[in-house]
C-alpha positions in Angstrom: 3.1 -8.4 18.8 0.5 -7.7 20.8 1.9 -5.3 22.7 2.8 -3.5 20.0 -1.1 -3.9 18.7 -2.5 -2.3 21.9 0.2 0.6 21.6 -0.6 1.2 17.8 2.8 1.2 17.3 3.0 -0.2 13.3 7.2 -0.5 13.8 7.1 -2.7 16.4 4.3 -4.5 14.9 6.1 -5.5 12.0 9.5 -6.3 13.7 7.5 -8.5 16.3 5.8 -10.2 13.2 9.0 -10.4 11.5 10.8 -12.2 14.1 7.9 -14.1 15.0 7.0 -15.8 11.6 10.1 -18.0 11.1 8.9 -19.5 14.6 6.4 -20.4 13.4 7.3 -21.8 9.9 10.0 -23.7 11.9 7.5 -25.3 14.1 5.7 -26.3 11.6 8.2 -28.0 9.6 9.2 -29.4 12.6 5.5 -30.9 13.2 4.8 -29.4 16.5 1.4 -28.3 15.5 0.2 -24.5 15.4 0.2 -22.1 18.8 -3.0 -21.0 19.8 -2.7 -17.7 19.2 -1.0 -18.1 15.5 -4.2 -17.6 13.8 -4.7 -14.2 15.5 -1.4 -13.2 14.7 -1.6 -14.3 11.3 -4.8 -12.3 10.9 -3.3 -9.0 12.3 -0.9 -9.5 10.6 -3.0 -9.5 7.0 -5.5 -7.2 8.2 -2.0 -4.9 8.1 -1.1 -5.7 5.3 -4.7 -4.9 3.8 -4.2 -1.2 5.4 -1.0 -0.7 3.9 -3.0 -1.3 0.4 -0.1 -4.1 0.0 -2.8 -6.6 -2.1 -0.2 -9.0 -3.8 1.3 -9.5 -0.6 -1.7 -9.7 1.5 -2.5 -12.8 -1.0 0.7 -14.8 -1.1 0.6 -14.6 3.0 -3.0 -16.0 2.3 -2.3 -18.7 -0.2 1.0 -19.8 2.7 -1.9 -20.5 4.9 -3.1 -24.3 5.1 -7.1 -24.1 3.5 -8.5 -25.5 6.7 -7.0 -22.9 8.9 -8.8 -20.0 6.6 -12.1 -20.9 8.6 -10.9 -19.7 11.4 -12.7 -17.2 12.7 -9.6 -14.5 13.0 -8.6 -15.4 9.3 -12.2 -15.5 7.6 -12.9 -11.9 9.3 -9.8 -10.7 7.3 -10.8 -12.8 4.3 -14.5 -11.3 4.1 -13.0 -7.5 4.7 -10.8 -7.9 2.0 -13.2 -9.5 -0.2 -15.7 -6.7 0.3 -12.8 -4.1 -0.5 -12.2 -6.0 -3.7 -15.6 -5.6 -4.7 -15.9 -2.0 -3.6 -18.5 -2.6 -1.2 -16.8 0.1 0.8 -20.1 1.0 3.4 -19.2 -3.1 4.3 -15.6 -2.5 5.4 -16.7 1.3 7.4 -19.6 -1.5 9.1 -17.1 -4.5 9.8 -16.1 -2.2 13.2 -19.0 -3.6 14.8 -18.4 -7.3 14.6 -14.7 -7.6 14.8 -13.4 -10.9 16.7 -11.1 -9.2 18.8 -9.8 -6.1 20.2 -6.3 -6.1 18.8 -8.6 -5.7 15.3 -10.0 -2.2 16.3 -7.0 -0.3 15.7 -6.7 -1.6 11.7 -10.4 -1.1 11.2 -9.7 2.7 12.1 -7.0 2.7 10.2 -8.4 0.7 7.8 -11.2 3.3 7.6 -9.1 6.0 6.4 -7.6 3.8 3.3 -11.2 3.2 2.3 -11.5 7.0 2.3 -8.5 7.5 0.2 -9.6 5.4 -2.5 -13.3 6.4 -2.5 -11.5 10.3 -2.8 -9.3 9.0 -5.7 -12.7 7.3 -7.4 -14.9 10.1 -7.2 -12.1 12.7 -8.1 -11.7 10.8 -11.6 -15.5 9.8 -12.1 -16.9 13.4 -11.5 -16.2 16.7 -12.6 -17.6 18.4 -9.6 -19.8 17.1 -6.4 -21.5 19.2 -3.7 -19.6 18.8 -0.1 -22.8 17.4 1.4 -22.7 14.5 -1.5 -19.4 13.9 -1.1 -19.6 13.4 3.0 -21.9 10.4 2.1 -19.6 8.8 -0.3 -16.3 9.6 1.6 -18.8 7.9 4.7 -17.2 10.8 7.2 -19.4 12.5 9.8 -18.8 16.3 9.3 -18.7 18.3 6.1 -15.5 20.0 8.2 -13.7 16.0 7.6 -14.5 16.7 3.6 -13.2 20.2 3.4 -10.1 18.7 5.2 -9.4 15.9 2.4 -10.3 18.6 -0.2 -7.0 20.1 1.1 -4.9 17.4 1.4 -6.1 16.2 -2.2 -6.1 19.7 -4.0 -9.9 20.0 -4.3 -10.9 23.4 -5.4 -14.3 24.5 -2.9 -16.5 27.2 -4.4 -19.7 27.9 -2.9 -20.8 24.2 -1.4 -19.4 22.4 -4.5 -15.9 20.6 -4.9 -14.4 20.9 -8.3 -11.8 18.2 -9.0 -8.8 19.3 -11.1 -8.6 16.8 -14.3 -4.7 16.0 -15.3 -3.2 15.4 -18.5 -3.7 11.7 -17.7 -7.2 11.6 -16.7 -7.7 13.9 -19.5 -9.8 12.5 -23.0 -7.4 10.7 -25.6 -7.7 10.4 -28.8 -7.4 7.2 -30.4 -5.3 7.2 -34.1 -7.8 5.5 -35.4 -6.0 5.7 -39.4 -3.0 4.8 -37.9 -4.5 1.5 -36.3 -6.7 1.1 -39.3 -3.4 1.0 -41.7 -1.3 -0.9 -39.3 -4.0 -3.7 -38.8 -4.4 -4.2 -42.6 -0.7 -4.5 -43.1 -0.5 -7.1 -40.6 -3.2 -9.0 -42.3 -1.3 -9.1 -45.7 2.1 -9.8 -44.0 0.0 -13.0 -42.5 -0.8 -13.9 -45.8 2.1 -13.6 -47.2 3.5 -16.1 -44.6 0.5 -18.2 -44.6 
């Protein structure tokens, strides 16, 4: 697994984790104890998880976990990132490169990087109806304004002179609420609970 960490090669990764876990569960049952290296495994392995944006899975791995093995130091680095991702603290997850607790942790931070990108593009595309490139390279936290015009690409950003306009869809777009209908259908639910009552 390892291995397939220092090659960044995500297939291997998750066959080597694959294969590896029901070792490890089978151990356990069997009361051997845990290997030294399980809770850097198991961390990789959920720091993957978190850059696949796979959230519900990320927590049941986490809640398989004995509670005094989340201390660890492998398994609370992942913990805090993922917490900090919850809470959108997004500058904290770009910073976590700088104190990670082991090498094999660098190449999901970069990668990691790029998912925090993607969702700060899909929260700025919905909360604004245009931004200038130079604001947006601060909130997308990339160095160049070459990196933003790049992601206004990919993500169908419109440039015009300095400024990125973001193309609402019919989903993002105002609704109207019935508010007659809701009004009429409330009240008849009131008498038809009177009725019963």
């Amino acid at each position: 697994m390892q291995v397939a960490v220092k090659n960044e090669d995500e297939e291997e990764f998750q066959r080597a984790f694959s294969m590896l876990q029901p070792v490890y569960s089978s151990a356990a049952e069997a009361g051997l104890g845990r290997s030294q290296h399980e809770n850097l495994l198991m961390a990789l392995h959920l720091m993957f998880l978190l850059v696949e944006n796979r959230t519900a899975e990320f927590h049941m791995e986490l809640e398989l976990l004995p509670a005094g093995v989340r201390q660890d130091k492998f398994l609370h680095y992942v913990i805090q990132v993922e917490q900090w991702m919850m809470d959108g603290a997004y500058s904290k997850v770009s910073e976590s490169s700088r104190s990670i607790p082991d090498p094999g942790f660098q190449w999901f931070v970069s990668m990691l990087a790029s998912t925090v990108c993607s969702e700060v593009a899909s929260c700025i595309e919905k909360a604004y109806p245009s931004l200038k490139v130079a604001d947006a390279k601060g909130l997308l936290m990339v160095p160049g304004e070459a990196d933003v015009l790049r992601i206004a690409e990919e993500r169908g950003w419109q440039v015009e002179d300095g400024v990125l306009r973001f193309q609402k869809d019919a989903e993002g777009a105002e609704q109207k609420i019935p508010a007659v209908e809701l009004i009429t259908n409330s009240l008849m639910y009131a008498r038809e609970l009177e009725r019963i009552v």
